[in-house]
C-alpha atoms as a printed R data frame, in Angstrom:
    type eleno elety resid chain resno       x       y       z
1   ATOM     1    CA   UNK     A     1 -14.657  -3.434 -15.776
2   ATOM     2    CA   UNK     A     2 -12.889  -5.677 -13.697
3   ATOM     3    CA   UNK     A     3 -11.307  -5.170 -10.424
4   ATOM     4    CA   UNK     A     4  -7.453  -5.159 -11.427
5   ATOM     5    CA   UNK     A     5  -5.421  -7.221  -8.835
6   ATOM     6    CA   UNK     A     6  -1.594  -6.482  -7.915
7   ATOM     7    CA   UNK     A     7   0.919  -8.370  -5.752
8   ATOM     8    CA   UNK     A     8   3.052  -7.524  -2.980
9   ATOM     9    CA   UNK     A     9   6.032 -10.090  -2.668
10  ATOM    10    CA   UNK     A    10   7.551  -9.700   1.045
11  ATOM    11    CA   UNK     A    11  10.830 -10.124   2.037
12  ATOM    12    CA   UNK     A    12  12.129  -9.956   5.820
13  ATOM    13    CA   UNK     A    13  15.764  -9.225   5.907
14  ATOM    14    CA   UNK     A    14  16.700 -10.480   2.356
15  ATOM    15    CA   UNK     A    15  14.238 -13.429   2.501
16  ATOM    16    CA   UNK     A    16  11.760 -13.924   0.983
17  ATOM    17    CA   UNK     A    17   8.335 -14.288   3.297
18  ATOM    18    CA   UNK     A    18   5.430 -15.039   0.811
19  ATOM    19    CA   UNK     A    19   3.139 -12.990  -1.721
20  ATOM    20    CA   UNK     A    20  -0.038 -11.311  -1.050
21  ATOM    21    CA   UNK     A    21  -2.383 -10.674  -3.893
22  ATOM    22    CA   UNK     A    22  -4.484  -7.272  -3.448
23  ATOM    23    CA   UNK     A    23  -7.874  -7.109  -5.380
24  ATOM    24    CA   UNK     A    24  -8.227  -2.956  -5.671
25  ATOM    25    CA   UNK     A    25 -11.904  -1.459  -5.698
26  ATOM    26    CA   UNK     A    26 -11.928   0.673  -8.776
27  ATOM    27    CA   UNK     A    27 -15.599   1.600  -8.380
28  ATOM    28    CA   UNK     A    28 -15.515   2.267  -4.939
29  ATOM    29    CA   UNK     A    29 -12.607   4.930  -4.879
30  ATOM    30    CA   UNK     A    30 -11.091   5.109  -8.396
31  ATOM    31    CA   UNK     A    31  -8.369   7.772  -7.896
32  ATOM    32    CA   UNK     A    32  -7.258   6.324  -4.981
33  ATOM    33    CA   UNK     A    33  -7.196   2.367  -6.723
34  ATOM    34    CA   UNK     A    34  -5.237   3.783  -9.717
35  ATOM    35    CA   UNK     A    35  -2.932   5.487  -7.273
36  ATOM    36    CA   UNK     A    36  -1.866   2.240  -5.528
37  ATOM    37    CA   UNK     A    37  -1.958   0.221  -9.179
38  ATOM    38    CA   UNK     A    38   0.017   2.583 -11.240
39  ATOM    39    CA   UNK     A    39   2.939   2.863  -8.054
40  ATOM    40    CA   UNK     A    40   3.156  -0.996  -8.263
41  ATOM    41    CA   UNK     A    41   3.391  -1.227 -12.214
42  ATOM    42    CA   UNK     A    42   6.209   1.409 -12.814
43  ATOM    43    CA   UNK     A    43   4.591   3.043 -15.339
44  ATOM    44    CA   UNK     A    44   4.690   6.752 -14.345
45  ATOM    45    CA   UNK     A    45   8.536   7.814 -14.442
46  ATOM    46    CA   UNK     A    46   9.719  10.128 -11.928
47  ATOM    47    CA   UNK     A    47   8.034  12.113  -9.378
48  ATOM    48    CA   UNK     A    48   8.646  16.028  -8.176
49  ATOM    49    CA   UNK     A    49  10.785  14.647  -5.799
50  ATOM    50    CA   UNK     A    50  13.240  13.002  -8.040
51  ATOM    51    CA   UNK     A    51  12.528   9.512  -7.015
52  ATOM    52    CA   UNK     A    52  10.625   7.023  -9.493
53  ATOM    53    CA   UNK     A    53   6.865   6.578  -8.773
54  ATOM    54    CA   UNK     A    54   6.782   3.357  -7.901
55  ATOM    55    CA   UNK     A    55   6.884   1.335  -4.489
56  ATOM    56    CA   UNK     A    56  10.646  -0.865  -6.128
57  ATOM    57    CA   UNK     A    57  12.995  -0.375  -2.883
58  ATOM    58    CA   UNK     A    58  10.254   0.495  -0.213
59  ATOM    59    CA   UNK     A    59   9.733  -0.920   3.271
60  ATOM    60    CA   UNK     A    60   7.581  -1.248   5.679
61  ATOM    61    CA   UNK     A    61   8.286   1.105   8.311
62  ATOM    62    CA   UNK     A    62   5.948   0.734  10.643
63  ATOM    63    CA   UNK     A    63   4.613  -3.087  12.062
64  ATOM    64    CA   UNK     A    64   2.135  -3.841  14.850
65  ATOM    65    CA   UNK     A    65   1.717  -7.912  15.264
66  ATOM    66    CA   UNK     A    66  -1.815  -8.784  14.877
67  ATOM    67    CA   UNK     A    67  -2.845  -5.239  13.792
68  ATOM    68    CA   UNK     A    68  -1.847  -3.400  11.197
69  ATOM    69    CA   UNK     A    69   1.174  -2.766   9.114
70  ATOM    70    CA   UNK     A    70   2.367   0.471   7.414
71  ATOM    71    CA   UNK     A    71   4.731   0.663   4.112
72  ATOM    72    CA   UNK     A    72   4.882   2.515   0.998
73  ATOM    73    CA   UNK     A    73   6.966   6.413   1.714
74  ATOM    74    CA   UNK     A    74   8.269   5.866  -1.580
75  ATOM    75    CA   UNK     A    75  10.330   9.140  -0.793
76  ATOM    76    CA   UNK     A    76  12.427   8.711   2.388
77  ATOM    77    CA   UNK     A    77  11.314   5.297   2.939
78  ATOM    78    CA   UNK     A    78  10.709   6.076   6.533
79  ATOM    79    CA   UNK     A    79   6.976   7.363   7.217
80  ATOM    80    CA   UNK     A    80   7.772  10.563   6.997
81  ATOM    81    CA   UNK     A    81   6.227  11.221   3.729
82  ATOM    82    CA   UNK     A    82   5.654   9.716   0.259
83  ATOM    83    CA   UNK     A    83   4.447  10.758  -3.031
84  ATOM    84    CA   UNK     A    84   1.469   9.969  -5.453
85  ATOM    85    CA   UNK     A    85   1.163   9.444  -9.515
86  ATOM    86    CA   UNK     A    86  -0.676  12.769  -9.443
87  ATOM    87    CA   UNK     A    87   1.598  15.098  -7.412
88  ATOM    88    CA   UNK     A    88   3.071  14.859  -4.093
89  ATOM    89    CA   UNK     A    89  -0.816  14.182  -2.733
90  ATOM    90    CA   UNK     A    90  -4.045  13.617  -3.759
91  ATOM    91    CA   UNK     A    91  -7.507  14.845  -1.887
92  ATOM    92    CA   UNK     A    92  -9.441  12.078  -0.542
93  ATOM    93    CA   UNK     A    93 -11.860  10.623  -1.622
94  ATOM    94    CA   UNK     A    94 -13.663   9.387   1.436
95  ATOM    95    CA   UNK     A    95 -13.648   6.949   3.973
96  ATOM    96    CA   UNK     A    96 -15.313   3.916   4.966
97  ATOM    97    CA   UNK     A    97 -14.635   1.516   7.643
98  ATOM    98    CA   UNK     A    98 -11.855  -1.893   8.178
99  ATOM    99    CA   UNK     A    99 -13.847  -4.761   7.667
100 ATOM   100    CA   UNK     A   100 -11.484  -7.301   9.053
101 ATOM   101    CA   UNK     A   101  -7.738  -9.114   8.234
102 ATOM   102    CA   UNK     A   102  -6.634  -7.914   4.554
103 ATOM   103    CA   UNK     A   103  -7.888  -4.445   4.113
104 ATOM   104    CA   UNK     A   104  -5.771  -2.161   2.459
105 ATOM   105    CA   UNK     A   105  -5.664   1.512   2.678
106 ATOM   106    CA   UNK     A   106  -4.105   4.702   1.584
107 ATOM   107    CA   UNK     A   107  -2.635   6.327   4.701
108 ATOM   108    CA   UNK     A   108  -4.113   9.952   5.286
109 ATOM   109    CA   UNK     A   109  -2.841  13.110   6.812
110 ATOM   110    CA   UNK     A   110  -4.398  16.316   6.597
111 ATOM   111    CA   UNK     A   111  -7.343  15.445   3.973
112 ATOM   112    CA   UNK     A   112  -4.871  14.091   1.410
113 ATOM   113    CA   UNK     A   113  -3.771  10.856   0.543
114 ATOM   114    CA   UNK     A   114   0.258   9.969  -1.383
115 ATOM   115    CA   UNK     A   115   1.919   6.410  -1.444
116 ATOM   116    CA   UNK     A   116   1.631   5.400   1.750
117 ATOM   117    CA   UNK     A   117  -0.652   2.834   2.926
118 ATOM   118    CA   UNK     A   118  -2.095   0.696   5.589
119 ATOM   119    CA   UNK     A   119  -2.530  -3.569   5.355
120 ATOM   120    CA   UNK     A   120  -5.000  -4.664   8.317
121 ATOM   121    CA   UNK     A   121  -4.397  -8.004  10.251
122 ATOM   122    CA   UNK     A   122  -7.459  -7.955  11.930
123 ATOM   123    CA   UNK     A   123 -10.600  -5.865  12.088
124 ATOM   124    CA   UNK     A   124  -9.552  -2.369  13.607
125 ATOM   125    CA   UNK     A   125 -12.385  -0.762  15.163
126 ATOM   126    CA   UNK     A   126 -10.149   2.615  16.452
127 ATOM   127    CA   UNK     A   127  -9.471   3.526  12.671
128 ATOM   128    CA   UNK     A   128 -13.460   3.794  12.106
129 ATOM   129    CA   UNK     A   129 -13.912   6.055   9.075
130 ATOM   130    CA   UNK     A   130 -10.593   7.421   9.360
131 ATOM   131    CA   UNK     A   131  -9.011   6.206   5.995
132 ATOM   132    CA   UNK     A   132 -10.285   4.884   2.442
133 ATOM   133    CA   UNK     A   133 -10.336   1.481   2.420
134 ATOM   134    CA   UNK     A   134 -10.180   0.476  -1.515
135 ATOM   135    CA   UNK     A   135  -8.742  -3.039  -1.452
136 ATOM   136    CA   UNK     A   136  -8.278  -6.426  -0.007
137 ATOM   137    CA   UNK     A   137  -5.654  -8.674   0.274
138 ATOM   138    CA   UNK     A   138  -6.641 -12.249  -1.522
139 ATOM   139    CA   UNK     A   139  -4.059 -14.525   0.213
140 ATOM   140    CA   UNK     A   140  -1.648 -14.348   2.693
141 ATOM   141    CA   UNK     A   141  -1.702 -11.905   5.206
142 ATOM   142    CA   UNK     A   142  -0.113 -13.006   7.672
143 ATOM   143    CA   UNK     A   143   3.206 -13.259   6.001
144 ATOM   144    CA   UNK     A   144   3.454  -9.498   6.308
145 ATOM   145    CA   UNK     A   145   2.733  -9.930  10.355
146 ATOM   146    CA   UNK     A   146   6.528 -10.046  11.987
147 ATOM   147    CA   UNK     A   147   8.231  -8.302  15.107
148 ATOM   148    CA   UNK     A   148  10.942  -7.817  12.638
149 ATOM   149    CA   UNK     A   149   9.176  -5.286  10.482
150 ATOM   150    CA   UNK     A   150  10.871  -2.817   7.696
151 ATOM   151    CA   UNK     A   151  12.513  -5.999   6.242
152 ATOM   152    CA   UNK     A   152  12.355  -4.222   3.114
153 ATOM   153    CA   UNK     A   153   9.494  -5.696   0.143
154 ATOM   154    CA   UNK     A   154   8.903  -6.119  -3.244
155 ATOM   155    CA   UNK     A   155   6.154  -5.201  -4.896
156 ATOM   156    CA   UNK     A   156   5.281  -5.981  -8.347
157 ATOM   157    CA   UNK     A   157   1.348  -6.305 -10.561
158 ATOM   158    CA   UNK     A   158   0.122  -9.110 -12.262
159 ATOM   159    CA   UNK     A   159  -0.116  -6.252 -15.119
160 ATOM   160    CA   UNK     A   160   3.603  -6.202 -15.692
161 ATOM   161    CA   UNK     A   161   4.643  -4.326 -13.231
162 ATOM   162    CA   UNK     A   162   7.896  -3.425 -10.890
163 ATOM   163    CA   UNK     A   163   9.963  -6.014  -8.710
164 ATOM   164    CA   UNK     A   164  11.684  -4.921  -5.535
């Protein structure tokens, strides 16, 4: 089976930055892959907390320049929490290590996982086995990488999937 790919299209205060394509790992942590596909396709109606399961209308909310960004509480759209296509959270299913600019992540609190997640600028040695790595970005990066941040974003899947 082939690695199903999904796209985020960014936008930094109402315009438009660029598109990153994301090639997810299906073998590697499959749970945690359909997760991320399923919240960018729109295909899993509402959550328990009322708001649709998919990432339409979420930010990112956290930005560090040449690090990491964070994005994806699909909930209060602020970090604070978020919400996955199998309940509020999800067990993890391990962790492996950054490998450099483009790895994507599910953020993780606790030993569970939801809809938040993590998009790497650069290889980030302090996050070492903290977090499952399932994906890569295939493109551009660095149009994620702003001071400005929580611009808003739309995500959509080369499935037929959401726009935001």
């Amino acid at each position: 089976m082939a690695n199903p790919r999904v796209y985020l299209d960014i936008m930094i205060d109402g315009e438009e930055a660029g598109r990153m394509t994301m090639e997810l790992n299906v073998g590697l942590f499959p749970r945690t892959a359909e997760n991320f596909r399923a919240l960018c396709t729109d295909e899993k109606g509402t959550g328990k907390s009322g708001r649709p399961l998919w990432f339409k209308g979420s930010r990112f909310f956290l930005v560090k320049p040449g690090c990491w960004c964070c994005g994806g509480d699909i909930v209060e759209n602020d970090g604070s929490c978020g919400e996955s296509i199998y309940g509020e959270d999800f067990r993890s299913e391990g962790f492996n290590d950054f490998t450099g600019a483009g790895d994507l992540a599910m953020g993780y609190v606790d030993g569970v996982h939801s809809s938040q997640l993590f998009i790497t600028f650069a290889k980030i040695r302090s996050l070492k086995r903290r977090y499952a790595v399932f994906g890569e970005c295939r493109g551009r990066v660095g149009c994620a990488q702003t001071n400005r941040g929580g611009g808003g974003s739309r995500w959509s899947s080369e499935e037929g999937g959401s726009d935001f």
